[in-house]
C-alpha positions as CSV (number, residue, x, y, z in Angstrom):
1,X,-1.0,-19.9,-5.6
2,X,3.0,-20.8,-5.2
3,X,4.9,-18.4,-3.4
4,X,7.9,-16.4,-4.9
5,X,10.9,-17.8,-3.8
6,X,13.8,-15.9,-4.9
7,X,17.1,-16.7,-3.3
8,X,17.7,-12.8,-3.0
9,X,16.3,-9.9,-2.3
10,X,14.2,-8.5,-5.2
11,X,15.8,-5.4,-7.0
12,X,14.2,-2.7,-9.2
13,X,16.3,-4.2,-12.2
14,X,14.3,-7.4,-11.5
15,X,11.1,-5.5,-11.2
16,X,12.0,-3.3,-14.6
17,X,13.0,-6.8,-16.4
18,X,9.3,-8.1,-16.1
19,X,8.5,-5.4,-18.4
20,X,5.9,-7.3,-20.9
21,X,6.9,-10.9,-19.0
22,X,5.7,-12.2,-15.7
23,X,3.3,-9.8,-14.4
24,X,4.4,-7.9,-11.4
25,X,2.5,-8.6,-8.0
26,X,2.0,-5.5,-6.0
27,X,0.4,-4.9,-2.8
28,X,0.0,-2.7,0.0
29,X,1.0,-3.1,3.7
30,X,1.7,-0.9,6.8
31,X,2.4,-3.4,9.4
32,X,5.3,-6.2,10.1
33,X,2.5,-8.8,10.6
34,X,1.1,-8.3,7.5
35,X,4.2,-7.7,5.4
36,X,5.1,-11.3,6.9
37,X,2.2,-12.7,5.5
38,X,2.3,-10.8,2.0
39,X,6.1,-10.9,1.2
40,X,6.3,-14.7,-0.1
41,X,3.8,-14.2,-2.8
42,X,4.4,-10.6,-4.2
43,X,7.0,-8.6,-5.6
44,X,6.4,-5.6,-4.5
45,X,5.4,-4.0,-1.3
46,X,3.9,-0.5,-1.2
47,X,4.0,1.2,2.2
48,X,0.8,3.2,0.8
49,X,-0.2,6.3,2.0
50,X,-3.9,4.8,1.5
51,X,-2.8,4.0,5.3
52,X,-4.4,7.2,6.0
53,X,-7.9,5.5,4.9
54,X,-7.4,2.0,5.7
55,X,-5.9,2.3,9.9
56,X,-6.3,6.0,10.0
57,X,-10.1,6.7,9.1
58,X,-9.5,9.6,7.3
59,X,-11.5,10.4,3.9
60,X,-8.8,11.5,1.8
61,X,-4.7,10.1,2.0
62,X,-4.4,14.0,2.5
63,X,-3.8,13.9,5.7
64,X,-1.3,11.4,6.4
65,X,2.4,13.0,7.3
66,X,5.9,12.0,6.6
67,X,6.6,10.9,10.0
68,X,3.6,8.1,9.9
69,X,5.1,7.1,6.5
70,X,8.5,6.7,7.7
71,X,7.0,5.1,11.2
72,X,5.2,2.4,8.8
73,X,7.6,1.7,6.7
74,X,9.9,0.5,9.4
75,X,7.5,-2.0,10.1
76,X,7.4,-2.9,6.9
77,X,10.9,-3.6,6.4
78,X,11.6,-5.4,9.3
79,X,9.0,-8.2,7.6
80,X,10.0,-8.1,4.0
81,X,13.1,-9.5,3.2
82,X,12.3,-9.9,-0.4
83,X,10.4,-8.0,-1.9
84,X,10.9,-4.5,-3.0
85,X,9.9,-2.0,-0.8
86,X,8.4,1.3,-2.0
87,X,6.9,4.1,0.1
88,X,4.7,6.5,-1.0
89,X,5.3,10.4,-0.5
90,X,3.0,12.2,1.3
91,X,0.8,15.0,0.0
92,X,2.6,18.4,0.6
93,X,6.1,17.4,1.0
94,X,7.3,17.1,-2.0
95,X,5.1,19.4,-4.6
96,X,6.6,22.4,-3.8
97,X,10.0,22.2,-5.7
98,X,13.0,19.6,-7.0
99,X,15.0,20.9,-3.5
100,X,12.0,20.0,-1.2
101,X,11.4,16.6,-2.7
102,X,14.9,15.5,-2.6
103,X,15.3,16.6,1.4
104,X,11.5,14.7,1.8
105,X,12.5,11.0,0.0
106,X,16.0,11.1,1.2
107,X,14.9,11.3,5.1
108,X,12.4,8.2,4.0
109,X,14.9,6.3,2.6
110,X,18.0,6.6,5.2
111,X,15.4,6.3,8.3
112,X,13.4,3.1,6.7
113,X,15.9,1.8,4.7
114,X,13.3,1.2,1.8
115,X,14.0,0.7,-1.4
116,X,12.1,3.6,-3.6
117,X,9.5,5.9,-3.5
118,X,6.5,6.9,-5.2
119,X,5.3,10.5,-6.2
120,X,2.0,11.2,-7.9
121,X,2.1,13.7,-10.7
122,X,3.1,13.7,-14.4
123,X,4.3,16.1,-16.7
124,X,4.8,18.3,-13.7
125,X,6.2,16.1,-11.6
126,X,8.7,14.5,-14.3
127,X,11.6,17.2,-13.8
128,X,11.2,16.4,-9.9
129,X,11.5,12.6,-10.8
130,X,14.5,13.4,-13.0
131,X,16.4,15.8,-10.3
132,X,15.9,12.8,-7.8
133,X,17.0,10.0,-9.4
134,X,20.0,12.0,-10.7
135,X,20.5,12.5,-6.9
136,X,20.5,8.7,-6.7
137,X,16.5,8.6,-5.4
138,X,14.6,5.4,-7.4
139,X,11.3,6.6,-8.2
140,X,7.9,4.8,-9.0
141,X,5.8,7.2,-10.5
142,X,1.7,7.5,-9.8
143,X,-0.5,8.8,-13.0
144,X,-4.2,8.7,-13.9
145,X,-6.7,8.8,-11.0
146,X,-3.9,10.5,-8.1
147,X,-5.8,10.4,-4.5
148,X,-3.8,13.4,-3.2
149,X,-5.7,15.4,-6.1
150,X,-9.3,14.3,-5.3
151,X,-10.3,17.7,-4.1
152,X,-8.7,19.6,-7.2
153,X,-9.7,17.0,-9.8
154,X,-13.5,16.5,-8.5
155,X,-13.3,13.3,-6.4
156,X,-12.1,9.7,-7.2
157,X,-13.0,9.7,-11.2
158,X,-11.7,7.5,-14.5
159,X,-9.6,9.0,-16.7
160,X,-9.5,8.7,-20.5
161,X,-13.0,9.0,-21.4
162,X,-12.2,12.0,-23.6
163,X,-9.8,13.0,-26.3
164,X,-8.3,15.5,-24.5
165,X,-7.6,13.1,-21.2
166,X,-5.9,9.9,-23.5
167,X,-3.9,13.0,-24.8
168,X,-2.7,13.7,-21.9
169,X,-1.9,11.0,-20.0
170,X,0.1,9.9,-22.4
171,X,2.3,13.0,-22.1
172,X,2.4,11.7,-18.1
173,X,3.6,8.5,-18.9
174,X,6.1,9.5,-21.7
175,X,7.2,12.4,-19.2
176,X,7.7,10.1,-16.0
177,X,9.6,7.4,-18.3
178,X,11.8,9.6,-19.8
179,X,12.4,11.5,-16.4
180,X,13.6,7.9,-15.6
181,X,11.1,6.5,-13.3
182,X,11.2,2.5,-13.3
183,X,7.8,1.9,-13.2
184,X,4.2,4.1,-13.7
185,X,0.8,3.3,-11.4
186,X,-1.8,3.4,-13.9
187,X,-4.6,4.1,-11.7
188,X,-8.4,4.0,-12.4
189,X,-7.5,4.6,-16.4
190,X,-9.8,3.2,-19.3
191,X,-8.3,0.0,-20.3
192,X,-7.9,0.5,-24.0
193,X,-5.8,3.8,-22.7
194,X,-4.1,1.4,-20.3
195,X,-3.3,-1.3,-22.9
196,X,-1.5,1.2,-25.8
197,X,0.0,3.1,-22.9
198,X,1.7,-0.2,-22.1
199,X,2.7,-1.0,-24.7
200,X,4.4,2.2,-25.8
201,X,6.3,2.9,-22.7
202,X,9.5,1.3,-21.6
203,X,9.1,0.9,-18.3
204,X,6.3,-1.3,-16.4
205,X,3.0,-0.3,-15.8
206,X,1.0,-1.4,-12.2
207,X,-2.0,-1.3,-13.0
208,X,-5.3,-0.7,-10.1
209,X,-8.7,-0.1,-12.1
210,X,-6.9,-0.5,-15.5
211,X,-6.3,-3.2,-17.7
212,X,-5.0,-7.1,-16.8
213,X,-2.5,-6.4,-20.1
214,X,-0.8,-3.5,-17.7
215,X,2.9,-5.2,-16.7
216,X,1.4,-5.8,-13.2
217,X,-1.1,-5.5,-11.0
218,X,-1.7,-3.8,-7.3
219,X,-4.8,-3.6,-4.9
220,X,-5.0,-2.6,-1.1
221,X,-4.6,-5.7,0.7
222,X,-7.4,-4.6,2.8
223,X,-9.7,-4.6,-0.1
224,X,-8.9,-7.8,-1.5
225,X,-9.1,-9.4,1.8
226,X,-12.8,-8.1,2.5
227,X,-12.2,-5.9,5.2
228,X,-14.4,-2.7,3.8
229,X,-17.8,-3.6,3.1
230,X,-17.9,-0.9,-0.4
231,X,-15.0,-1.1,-2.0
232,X,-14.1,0.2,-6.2
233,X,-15.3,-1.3,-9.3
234,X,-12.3,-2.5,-10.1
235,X,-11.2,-4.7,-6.5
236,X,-12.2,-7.9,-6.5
237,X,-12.6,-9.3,-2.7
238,X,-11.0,-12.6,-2.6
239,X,-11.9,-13.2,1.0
240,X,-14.1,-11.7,3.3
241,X,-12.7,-11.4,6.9
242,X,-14.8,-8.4,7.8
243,X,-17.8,-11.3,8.5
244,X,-14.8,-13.9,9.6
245,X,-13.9,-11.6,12.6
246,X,-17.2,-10.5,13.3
247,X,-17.8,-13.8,13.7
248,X,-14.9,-14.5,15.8
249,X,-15.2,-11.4,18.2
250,X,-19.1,-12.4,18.4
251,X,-18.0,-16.4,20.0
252,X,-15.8,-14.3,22.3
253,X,-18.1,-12.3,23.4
254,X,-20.4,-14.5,23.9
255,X,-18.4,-17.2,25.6
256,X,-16.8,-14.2,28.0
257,X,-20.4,-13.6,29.1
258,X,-21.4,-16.9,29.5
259,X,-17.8,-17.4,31.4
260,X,-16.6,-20.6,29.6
261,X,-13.4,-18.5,28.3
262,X,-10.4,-19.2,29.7
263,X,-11.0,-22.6,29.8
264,X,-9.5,-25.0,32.8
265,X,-6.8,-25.9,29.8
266,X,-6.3,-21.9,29.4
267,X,-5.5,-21.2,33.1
268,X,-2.7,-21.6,34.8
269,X,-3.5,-23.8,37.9
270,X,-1.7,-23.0,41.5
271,X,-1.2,-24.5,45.0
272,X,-4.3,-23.3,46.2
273,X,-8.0,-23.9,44.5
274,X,-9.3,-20.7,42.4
275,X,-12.2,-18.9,44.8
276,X,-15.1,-17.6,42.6
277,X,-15.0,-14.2,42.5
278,X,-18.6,-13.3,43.9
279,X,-17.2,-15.5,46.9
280,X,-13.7,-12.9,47.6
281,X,-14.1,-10.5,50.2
282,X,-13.7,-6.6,48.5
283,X,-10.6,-5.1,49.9
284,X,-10.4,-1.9,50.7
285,X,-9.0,1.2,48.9
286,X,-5.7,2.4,49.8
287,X,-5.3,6.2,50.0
């Protein structure tokens, strides 16, 4: 695959001008090394708060905070210099009205420097989406399967198998789009709901666990890379560096034990011969 070689950095005016082109490449990362690695081939970078289940262990994104947001997306930014940067807002700090959202994204935007955020919600999130970006707040919206509702909705669970679910996610979509959101993550959404909700809204959709006719397409770079050993339906592992580093740590080990690592060309040799260590003489303790 060719990288993305813009001579600029990407804007959300580029991203909402892929609408029904190119397909928008979206993935996650929490860390400068990997942002590095990621920002020559994608678009879009989301500082996730799936960082709460990928590097924190946790079961749920529940628990993650605005400070570890912020605290990642620093990292982030210091490796991406072109594509855009969104960071997801954490569950509890911006639900609770309009006010509290705008005094939540605004402190994640001036102390990362990012370039948007994303909120999970629909219909009763759009007049929050609309009060923000009149406030001059760029918003990605999040509909469909939302991890911060896992315990309300049931657990992690498709959406549009029923009437009365295609009804109303299309309300979320038309909501977030004409609160002015620039984009909608269709998450974990049956694709023929995914396909006409594409193709009715204005803005792009990202899908994960939707359709490959959604505008673009995002995964946790964790998944993809085979890190996890169960991992959705809908991820597709297009490596497997769980076994690679296994692998890896297991010759280190092994060659630690066997004490063939450093090598003579991995030392740094002095004036004086190295003495085996069984052969020093054990100093004593100072008190």
């Amino acid at each position: 695959m060719s990288a993305i070689r813009p001579t600029r950095k990407l804007s959300i005016a580029n991203i909402r001008a892929q609408k029904g082109g190119e397909p928008i490449i979206c993935l996650t990362a929490y860390t400068a090394m990997m942002a590095e690695v990621l920002d020559p081939h994608v678009n879009v970078l989301l500082v996730g708060d799936s960082v709460g289940t990928v590097l924190g262990g946790h079961d749920t994104t529940i628990p993650v905070t605005v400070d570890e947001m912020i605290h990642h997306a620093r990292s982030v930014m210091r490796a991406s210099p072109k594509s855009l940067v969104v960071v997801d807002v954490p569950f509890g700090s911006y639900e609770a009205n309009p006010e509290q959202a705008f005094e939540t994204c605004s402190r994640i935007l001036k102390e990362t420097g990012a370039d948007a955020v994303k909120l999970e919600g629909g219909v009763t999130q759009a007049p929050t989406i609309e009060f923000l970006i009149k406030r001059g707040v760029p918003v990605m919206a999040h509909i469909g399967l939302r991890p911060q509702a896992v315990r309300a909705t049931g657990g992690y669970r498709i959406v549009g198998k029923t009437d009365e679910e295609c009804a109303s996610l299309k309300q979320d979509a038309d909501a977030v789009t004409n609160a002015g959101a620039f984009a909608v993550v269709l998450e974990g959404v049956v694709e023929s709901l995914a396909v006409e909700i594409t193709t009715q809204i204005a803005i792009p959709t990202i899908g994960i666990g939707a359709s490959p006719l959604c505008d673009g397409q995002i995964l946790v770079t964790e998944d993809l890379l085979g890190m996890f050993e169960r991992t959705p339906k809908f991820v597709r592992k297009f490596a497997d560096l769980r076994t690679t580093i296994s692998g890896a740590v297991k010759d280190y080990a092994d060659e630690v034990r066997a004490r063939t690592f450093p090598s003579e060309e991995e030392t740094y040799s002095g004036d004086k011969p190295a003495i085996p260590l069984r052969f020093k003489k054990a100093q004593p303790l100072k008190h």
